[in-house]
N, CA, C and O atoms as a printed pandas DataFrame, in Angstrom:
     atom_number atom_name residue_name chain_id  residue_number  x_coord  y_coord  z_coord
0              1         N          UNK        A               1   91.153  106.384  116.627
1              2        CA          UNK        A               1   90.445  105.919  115.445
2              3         C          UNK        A               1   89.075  105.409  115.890
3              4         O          UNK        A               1   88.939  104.523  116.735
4              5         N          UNK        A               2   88.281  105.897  115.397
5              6        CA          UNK        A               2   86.869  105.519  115.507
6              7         C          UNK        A               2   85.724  105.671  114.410
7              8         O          UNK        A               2   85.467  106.704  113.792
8              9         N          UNK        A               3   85.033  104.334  114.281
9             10        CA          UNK        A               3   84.348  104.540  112.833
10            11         C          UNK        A               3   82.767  104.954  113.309
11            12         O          UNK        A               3   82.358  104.589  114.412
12            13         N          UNK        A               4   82.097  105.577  112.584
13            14        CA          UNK        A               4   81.231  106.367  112.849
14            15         C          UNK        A               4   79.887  105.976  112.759
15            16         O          UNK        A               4   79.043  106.435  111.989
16            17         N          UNK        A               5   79.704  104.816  113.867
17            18        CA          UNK        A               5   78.609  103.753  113.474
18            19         C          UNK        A               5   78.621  103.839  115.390
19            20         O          UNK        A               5   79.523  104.189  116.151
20            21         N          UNK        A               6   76.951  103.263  115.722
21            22        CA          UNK        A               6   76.679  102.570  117.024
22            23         C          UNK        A               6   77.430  101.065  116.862
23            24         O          UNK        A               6   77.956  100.457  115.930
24            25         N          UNK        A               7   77.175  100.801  118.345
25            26        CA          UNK        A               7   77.785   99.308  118.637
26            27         C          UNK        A               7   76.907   98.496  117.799
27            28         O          UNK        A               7   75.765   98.763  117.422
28            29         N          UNK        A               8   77.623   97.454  117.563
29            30        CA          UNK        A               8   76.626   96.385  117.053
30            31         C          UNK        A               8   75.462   96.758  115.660
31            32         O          UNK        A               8   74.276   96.433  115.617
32            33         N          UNK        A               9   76.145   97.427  114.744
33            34        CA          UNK        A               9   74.955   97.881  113.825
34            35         C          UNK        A               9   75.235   97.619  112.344
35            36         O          UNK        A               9   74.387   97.721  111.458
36            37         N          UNK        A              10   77.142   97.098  112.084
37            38        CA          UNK        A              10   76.933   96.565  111.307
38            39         C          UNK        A              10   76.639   94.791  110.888
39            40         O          UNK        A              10   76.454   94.049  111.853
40            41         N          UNK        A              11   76.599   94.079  109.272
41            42        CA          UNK        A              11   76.468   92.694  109.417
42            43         C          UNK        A              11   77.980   92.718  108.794
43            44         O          UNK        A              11   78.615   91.691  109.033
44            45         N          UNK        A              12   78.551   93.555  108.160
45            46        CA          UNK        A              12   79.697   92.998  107.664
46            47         C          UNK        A              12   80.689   94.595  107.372
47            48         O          UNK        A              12   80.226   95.682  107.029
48            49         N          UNK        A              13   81.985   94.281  107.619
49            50        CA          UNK        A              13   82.977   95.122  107.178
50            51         C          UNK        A              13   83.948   94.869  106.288
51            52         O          UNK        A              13   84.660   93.902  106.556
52            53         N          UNK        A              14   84.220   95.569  105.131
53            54        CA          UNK        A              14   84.952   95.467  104.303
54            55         C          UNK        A              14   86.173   96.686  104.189
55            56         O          UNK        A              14   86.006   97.894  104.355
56            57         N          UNK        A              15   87.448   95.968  103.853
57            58        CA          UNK        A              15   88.542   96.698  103.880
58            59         C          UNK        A              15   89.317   96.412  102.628
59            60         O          UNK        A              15   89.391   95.227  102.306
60            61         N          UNK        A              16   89.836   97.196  101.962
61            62        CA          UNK        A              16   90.327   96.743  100.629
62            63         C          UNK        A              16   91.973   97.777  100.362
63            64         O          UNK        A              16   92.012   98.955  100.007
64            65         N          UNK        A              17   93.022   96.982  100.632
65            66        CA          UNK        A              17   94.343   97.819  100.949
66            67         C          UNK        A              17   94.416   98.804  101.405
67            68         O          UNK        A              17   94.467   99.865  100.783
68            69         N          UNK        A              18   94.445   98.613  103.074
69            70        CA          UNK        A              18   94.214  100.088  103.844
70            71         C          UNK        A              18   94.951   99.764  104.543
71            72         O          UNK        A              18   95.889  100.550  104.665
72            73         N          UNK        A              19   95.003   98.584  105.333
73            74        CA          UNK        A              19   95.771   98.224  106.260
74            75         C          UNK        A              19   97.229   98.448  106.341
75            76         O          UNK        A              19   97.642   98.974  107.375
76            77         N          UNK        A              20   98.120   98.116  105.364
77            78        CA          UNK        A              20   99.091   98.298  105.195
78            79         C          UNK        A              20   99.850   99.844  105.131
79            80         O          UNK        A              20  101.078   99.933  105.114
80            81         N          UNK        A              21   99.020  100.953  105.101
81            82        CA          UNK        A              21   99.174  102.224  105.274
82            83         C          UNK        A              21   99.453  102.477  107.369
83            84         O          UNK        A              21   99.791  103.527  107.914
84            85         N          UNK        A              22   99.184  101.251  107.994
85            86        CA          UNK        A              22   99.036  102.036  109.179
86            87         C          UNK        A              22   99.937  100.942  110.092
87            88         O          UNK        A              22  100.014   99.855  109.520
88            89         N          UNK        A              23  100.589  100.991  111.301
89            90        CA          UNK        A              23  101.303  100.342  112.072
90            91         C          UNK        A              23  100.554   99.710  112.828
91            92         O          UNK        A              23   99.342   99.900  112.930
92            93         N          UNK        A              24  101.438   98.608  113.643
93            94        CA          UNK        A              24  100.927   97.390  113.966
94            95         C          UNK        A              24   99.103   98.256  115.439
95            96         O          UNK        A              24   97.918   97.943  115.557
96            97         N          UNK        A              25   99.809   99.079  115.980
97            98        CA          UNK        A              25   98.643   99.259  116.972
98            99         C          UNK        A              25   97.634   99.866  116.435
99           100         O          UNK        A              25   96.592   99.645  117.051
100          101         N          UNK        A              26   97.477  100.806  115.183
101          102        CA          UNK        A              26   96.753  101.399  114.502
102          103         C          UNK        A              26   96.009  100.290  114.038
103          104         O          UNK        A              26   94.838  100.523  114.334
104          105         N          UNK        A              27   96.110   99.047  113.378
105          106        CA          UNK        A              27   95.689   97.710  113.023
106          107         C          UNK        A              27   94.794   97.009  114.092
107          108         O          UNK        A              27   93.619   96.661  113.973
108          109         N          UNK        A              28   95.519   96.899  115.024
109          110        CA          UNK        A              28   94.606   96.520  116.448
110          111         C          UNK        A              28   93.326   97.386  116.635
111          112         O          UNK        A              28   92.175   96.967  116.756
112          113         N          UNK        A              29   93.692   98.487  116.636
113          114        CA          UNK        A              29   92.419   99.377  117.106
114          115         C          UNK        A              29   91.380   99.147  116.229
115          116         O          UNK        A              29   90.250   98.903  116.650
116          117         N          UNK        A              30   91.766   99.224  114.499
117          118        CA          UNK        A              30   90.721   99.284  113.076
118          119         C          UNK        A              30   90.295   98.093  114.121
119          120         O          UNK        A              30   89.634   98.656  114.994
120          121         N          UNK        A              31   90.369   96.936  114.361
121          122        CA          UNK        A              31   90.335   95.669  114.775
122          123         C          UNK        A              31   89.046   95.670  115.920
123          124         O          UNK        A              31   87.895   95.236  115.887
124          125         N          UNK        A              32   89.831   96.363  116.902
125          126        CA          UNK        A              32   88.995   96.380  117.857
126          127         C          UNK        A              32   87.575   97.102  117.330
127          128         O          UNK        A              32   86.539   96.467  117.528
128          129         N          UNK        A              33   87.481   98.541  116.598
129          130        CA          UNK        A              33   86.365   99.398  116.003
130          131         C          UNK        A              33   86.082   98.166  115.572
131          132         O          UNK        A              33   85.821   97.654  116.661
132          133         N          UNK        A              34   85.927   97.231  114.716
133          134        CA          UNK        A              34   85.351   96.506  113.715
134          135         C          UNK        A              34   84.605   95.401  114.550
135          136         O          UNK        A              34   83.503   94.917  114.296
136          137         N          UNK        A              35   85.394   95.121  115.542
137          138        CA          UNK        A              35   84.711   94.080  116.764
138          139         C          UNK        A              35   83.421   94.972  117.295
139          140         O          UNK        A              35   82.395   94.297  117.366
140          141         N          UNK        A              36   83.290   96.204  117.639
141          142        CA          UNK        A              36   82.430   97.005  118.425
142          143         C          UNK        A              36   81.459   97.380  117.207
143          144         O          UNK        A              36   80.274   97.132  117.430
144          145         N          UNK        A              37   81.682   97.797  116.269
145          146        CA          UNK        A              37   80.484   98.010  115.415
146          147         C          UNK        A              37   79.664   96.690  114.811
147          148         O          UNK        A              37   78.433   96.666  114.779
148          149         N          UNK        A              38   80.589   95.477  114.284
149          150        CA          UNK        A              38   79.885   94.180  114.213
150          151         C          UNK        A              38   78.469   93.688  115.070
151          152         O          UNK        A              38   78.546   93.903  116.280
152          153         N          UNK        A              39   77.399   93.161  114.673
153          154        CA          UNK        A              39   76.815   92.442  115.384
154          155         C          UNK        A              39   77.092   91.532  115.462
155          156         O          UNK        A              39   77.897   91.087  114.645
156          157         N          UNK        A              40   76.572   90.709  116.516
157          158        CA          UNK        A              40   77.261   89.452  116.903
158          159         C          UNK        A              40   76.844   88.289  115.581
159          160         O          UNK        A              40   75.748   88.164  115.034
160          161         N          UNK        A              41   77.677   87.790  115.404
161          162        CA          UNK        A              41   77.252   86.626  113.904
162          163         C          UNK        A              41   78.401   87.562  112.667
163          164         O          UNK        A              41   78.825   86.983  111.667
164          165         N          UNK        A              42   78.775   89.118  113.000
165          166        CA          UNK        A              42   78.550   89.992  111.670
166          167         C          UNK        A              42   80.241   89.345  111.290
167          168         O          UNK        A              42   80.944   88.626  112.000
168          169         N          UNK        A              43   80.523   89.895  109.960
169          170        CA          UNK        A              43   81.497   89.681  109.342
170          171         C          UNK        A              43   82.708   90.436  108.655
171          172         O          UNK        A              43   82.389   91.212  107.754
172          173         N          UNK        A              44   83.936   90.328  108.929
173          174        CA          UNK        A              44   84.867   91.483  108.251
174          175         C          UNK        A              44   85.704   90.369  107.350
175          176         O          UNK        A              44   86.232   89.266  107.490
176          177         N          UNK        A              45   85.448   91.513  106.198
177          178        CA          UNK        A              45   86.452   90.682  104.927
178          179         C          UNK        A              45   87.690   92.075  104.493
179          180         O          UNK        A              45   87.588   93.281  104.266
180          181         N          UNK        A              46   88.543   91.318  104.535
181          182        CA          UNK        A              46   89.750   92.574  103.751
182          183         C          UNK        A              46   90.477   92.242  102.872
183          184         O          UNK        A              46   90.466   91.013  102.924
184          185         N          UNK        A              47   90.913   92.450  102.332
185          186        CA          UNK        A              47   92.175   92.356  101.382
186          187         C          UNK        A              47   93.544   93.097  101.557
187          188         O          UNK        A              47   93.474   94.320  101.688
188          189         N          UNK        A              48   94.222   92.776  101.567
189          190        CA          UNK        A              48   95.962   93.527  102.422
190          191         C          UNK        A              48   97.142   93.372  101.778
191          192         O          UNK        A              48   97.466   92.202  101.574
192          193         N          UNK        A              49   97.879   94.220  101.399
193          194        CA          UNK        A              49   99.391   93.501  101.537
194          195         C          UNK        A              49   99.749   92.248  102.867
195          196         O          UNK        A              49   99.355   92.349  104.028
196          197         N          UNK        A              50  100.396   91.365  102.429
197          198        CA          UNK        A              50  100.625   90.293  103.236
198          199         C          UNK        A              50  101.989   89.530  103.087
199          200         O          UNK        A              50  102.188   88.353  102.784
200          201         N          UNK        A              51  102.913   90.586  103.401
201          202        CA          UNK        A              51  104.166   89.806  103.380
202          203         C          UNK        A              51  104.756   90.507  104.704
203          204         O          UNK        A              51  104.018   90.715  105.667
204          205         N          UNK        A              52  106.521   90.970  104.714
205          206        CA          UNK        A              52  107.014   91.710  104.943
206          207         C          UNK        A              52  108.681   91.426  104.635
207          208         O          UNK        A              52  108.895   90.354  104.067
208          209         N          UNK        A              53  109.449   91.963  104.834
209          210        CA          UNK        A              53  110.983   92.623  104.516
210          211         C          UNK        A              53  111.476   91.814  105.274
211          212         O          UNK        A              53  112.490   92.416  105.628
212          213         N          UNK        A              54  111.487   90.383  106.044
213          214        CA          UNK        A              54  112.087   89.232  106.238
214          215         C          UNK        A              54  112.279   88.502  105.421
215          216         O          UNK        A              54  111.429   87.624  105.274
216          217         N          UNK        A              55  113.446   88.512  104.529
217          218        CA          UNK        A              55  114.175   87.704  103.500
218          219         C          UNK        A              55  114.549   86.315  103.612
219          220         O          UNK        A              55  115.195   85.607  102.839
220          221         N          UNK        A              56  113.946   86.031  104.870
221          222        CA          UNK        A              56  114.651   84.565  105.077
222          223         C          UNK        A              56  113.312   83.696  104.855
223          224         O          UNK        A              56  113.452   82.479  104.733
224          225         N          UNK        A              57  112.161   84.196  104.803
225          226        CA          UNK        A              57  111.352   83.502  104.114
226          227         C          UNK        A              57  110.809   83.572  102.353
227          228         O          UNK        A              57  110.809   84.580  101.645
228          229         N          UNK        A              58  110.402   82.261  101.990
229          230        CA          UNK        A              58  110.681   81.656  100.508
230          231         C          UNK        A              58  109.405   83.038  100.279
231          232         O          UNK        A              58  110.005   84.013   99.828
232          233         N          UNK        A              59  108.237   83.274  100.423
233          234        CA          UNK        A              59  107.357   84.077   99.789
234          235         C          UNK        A              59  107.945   85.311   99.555
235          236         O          UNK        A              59  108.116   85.833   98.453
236          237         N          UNK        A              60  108.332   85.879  100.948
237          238        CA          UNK        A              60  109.027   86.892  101.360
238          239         C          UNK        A              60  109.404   87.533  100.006
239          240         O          UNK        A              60  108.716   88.192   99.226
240          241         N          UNK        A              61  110.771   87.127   99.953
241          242        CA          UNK        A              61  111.574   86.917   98.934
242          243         C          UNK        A              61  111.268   87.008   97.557
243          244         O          UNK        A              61  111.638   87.763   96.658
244          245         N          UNK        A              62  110.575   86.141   97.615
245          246        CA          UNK        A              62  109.772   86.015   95.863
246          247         C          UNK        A              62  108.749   87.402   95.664
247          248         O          UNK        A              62  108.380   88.030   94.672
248          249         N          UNK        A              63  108.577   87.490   96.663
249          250        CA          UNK        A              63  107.441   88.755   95.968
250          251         C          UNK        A              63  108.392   90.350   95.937
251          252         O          UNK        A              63  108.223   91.273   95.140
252          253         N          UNK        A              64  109.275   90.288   96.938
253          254        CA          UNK        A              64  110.354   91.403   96.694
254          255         C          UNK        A              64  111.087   91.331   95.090
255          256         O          UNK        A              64  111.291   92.215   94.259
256          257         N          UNK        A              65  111.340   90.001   95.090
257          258        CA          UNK        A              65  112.343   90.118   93.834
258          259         C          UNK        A              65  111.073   90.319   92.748
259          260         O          UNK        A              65  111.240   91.268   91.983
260          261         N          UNK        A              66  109.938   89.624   92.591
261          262        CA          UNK        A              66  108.768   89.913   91.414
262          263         C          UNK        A              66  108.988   91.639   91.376
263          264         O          UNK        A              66  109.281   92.253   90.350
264          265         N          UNK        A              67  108.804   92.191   92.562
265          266        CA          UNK        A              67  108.551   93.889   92.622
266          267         C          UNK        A              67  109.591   94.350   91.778
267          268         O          UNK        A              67  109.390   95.083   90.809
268          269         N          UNK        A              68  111.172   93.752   92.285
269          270        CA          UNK        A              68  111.809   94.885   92.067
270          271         C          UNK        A              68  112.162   94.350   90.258
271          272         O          UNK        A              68  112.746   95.072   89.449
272          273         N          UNK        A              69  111.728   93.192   90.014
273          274        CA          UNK        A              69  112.005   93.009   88.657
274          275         C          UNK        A              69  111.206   93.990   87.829
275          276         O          UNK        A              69  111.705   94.746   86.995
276          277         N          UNK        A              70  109.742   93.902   88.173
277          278        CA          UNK        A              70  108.841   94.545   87.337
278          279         C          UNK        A              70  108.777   96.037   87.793
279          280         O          UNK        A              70  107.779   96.747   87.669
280          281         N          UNK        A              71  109.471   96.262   88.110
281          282        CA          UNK        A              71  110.249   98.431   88.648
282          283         C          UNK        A              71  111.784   98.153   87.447
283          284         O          UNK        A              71  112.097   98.845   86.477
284          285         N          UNK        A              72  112.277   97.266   87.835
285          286        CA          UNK        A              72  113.281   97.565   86.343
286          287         C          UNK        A              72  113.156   97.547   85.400
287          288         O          UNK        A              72  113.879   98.143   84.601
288          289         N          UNK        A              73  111.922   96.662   85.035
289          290        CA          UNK        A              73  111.497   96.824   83.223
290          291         C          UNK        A              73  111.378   98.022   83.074
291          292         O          UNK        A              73  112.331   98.618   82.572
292          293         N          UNK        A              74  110.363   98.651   83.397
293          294        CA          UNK        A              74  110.117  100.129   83.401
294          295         C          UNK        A              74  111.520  101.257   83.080
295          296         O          UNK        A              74  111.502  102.460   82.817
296          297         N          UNK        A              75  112.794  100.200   83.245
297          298        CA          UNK        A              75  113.573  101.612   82.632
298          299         C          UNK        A              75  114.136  102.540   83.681
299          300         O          UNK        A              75  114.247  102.087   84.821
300          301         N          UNK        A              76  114.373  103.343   83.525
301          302        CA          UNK        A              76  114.867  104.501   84.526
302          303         C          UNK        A              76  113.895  104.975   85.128
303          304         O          UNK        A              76  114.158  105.341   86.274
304          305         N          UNK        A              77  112.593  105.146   84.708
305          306        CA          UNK        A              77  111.821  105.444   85.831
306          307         C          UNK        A              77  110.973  104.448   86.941
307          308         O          UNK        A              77  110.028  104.813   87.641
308          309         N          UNK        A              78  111.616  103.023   86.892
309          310        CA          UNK        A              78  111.507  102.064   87.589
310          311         C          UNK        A              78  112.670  102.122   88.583
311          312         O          UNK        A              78  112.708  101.939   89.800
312          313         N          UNK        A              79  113.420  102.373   87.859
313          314        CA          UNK        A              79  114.774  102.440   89.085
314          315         C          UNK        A              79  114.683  103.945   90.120
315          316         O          UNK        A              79  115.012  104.080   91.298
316          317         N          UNK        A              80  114.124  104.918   89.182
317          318        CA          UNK        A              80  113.689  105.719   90.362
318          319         C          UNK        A              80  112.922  105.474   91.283
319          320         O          UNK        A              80  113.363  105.635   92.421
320          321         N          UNK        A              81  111.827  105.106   91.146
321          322        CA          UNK        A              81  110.816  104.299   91.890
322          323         C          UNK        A              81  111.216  103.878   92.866
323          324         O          UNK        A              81  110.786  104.107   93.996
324          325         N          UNK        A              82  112.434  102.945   92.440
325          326        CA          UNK        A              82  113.187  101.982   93.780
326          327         C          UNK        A              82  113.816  102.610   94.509
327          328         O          UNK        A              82  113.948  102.415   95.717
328          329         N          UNK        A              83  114.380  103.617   93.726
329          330        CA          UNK        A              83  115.014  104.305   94.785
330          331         C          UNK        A              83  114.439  105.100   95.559
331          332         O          UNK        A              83  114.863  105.187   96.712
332          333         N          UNK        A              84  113.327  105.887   95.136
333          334        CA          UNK        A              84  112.404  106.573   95.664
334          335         C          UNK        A              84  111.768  105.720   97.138
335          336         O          UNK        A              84  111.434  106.237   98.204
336          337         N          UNK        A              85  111.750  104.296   96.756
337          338        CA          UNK        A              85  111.158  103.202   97.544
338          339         C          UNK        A              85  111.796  102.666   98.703
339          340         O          UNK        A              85  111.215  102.191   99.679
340          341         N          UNK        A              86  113.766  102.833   98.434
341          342        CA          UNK        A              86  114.708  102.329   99.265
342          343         C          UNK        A              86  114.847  103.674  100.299
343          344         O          UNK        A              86  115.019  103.431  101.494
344          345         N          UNK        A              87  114.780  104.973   99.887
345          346        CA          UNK        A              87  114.531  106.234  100.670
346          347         C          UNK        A              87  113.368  106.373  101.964
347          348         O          UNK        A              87  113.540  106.650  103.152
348          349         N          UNK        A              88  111.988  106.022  101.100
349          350        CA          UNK        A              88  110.941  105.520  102.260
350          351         C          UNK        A              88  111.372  105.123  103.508
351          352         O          UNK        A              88  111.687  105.683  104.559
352          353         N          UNK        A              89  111.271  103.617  102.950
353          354        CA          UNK        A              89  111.965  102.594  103.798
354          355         C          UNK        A              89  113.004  102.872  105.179
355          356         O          UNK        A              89  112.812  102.523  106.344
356          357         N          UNK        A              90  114.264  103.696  104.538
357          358        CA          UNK        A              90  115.046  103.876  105.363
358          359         C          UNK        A              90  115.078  104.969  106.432
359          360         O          UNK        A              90  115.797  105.158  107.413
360          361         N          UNK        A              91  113.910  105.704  105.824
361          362        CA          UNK        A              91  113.572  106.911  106.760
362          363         C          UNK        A              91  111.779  106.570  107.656
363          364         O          UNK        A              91  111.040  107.455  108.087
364          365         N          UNK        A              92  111.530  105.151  107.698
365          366        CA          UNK        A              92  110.650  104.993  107.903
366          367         C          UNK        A              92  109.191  105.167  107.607
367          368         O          UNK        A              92  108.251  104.873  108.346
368          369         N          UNK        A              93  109.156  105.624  106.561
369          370        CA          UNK        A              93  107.755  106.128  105.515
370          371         C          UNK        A              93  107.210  105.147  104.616
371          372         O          UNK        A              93  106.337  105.509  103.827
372          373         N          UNK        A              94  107.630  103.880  104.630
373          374        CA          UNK        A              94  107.269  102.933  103.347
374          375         C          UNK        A              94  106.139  102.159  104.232
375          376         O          UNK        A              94  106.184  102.077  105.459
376          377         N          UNK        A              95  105.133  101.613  103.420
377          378        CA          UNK        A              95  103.892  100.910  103.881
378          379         C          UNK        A              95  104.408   99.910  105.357
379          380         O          UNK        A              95  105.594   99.725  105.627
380          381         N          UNK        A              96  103.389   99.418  106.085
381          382        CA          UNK        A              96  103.731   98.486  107.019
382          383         C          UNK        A              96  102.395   97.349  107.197
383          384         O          UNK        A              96  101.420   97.270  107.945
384          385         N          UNK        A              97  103.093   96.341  105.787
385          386        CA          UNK        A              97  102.486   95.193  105.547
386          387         C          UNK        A              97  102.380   94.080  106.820
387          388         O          UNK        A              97  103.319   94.146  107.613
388          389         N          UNK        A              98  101.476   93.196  107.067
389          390        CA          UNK        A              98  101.653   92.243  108.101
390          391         C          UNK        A              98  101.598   90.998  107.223
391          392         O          UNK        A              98  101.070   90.888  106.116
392          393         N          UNK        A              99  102.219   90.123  107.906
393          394        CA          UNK        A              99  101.692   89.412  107.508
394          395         C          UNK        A              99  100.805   88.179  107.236
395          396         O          UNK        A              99   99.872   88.900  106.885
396          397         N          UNK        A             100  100.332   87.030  107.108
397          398        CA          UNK        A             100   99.289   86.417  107.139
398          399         C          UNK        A             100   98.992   85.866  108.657
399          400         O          UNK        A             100   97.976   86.147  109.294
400          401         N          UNK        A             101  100.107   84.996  109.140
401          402        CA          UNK        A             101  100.126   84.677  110.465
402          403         C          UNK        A             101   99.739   86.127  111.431
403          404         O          UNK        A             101   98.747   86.310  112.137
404          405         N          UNK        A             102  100.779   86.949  111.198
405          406        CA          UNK        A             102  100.412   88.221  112.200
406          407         C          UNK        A             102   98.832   88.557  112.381
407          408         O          UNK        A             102   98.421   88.807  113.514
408          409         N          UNK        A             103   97.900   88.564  111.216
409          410        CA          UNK        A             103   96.694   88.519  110.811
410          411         C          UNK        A             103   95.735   87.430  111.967
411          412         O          UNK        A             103   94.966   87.567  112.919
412          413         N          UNK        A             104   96.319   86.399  111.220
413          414        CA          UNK        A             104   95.397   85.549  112.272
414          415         C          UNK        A             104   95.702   85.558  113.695
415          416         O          UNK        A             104   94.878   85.203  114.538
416          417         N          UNK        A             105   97.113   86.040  114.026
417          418        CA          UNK        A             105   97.377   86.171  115.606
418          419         C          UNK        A             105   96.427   87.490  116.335
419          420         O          UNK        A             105   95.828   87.465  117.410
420          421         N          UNK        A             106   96.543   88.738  115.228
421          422        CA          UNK        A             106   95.633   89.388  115.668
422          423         C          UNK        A             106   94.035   89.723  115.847
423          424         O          UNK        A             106   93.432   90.111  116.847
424          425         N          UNK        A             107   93.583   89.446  114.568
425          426        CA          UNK        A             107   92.161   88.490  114.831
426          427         C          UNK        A             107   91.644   88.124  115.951
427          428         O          UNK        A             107   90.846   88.707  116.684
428          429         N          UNK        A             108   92.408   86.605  116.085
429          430        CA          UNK        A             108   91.859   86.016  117.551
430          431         C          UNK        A             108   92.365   86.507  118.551
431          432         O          UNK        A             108   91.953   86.053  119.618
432          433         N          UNK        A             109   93.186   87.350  118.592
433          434        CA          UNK        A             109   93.475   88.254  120.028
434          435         C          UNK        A             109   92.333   89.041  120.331
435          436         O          UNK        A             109   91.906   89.259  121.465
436          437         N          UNK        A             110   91.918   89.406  119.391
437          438        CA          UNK        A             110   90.496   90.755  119.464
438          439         C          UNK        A             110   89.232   89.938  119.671
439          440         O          UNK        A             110   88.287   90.549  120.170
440          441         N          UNK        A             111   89.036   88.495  119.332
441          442        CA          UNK        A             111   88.004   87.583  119.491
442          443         C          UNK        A             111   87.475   86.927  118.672
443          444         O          UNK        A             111   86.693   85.977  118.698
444          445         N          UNK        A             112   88.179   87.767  117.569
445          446        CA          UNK        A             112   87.265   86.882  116.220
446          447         C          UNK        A             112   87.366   85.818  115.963
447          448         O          UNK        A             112   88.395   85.153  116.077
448          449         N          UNK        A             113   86.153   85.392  115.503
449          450        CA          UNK        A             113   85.911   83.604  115.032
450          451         C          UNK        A             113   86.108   83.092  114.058
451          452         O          UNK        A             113   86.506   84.066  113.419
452          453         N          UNK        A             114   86.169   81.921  113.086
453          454        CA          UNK        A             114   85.851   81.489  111.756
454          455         C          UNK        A             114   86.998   82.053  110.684
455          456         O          UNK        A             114   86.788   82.261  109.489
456          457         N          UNK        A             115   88.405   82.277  111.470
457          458        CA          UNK        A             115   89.721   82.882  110.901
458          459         C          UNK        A             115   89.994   82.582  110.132
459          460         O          UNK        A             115   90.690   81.615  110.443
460          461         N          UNK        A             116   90.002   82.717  108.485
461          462        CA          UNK        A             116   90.604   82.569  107.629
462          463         C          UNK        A             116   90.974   83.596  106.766
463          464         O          UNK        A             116   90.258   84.393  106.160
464          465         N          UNK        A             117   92.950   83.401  106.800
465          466        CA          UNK        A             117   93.363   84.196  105.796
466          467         C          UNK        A             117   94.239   83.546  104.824
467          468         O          UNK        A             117   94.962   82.644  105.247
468          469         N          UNK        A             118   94.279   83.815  103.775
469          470        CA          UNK        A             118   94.697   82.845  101.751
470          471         C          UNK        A             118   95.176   84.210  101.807
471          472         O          UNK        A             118   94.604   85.293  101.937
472          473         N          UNK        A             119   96.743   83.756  101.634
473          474        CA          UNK        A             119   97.683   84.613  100.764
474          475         C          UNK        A             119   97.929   84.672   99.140
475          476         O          UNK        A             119   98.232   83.582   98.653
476          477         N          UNK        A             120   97.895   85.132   98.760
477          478        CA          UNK        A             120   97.330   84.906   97.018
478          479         C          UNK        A             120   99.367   84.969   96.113
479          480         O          UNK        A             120  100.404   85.179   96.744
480          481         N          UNK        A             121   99.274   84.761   94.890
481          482        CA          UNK        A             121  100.166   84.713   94.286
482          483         C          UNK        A             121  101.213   85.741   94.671
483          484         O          UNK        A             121  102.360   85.402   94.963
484          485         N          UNK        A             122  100.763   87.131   94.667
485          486        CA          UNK        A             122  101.055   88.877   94.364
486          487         C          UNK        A             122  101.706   88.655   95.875
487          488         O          UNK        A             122  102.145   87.606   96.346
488          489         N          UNK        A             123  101.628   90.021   96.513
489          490        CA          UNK        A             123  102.036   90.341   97.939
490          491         C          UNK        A             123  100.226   90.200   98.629
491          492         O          UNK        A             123  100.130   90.412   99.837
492          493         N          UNK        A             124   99.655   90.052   98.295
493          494        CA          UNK        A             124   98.603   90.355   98.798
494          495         C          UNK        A             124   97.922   89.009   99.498
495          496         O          UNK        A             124   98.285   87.895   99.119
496          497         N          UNK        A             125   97.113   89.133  100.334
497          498        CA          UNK        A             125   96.092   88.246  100.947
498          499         C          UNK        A             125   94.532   88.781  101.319
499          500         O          UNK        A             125   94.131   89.944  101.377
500          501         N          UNK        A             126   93.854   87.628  101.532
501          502        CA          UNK        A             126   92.473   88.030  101.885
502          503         C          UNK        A             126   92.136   87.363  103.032
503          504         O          UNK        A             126   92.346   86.161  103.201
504          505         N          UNK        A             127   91.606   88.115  103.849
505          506        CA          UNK        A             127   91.167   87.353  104.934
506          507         C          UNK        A             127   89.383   87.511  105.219
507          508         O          UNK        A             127   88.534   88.244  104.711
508          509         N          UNK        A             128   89.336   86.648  106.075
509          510        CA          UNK        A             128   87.586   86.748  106.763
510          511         C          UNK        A             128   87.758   86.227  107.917
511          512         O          UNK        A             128   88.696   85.546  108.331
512          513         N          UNK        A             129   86.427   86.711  108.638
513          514        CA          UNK        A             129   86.033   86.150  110.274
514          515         C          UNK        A             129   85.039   86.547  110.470
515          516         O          UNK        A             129   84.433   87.029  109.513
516          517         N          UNK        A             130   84.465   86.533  111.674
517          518        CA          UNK        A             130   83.302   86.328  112.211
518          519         C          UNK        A             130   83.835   86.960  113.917
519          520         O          UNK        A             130   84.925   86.734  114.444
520          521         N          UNK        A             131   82.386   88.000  114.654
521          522        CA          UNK        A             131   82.341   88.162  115.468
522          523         C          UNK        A             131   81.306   87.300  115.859
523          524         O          UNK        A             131   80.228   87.087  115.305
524          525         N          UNK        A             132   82.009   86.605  117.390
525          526        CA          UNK        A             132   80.987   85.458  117.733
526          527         C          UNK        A             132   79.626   85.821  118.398
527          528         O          UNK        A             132   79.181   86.794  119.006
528          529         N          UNK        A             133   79.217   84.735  118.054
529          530        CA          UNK        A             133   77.450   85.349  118.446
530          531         C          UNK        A             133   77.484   86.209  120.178
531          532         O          UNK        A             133   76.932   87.234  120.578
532          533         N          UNK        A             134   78.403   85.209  120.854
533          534        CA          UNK        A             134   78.438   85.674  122.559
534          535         C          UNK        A             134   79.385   86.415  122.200
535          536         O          UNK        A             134   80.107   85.985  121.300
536          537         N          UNK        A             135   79.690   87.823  122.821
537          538        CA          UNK        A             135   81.244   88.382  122.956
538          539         C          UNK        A             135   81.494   89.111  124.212
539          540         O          UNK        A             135   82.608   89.581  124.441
């Protein structure tokens, strides 16, 4: 994966539900590209799915059951959906959300500064940072 820019040429990167389409090292790399095209000071903002399929946490949980409630209103073609969704899943094809902590662990693994990620109501979160002026 490589984005199609010199080093250091952008001030800011924006990502808006992409992440969650790709696995944890595919994430690192967007990560690392985003560190190498940044100028130093520059900035990446994203927006993500931000949970995952660990039930033993309270968000976790709540945003699975919100999903699968609002796939059953819908009727029979909500329940297909799910099922369509529980098929993914089990054959390994369903999105691969991180989540907020994982975010900030990976971030500052890559170097970034000024870490903040707000998980919002939905499954989703937003994060920002900063590549530091020295890197």
């Amino acid at each position: 994966m490589s984005l199609p820019l010199v080093d250091e040429s952008a001030d800011l990167v924006v990502s808006n539900y992409c992440f969650h389409h790709v696995d944890a090292d595919d994430k690192r790399r967007a990560l690392h590209e985003t560190m190498r095209v940044l100028r130093p000071g520059g900035r990446l903002v994203f927006g993500d799915m931000m949970f995952d399929l660990a039930l033993g946490d309270l968000r976790n949980r709540a945003v699975i059951a919100d999903k699968v409630r609002a796939m059953l209103r819908k009727g029979p073609s909500g329940v297909m959906r799910l099922a369509k969704n529980a098929l993914r899943l089990a054959v390994g094809r369903w999105e691969r959300p991180a989540t907020a902590d994982w975010w900030r662990s990976a971030l500052a693994d890559e170097g970034f500064v000024e870490i903040h990620v707000t998980v919002l109501d939905h499954e989703g979160g937003v994060a920002t940072a900063r590549r530091p002026l020295r890197y």
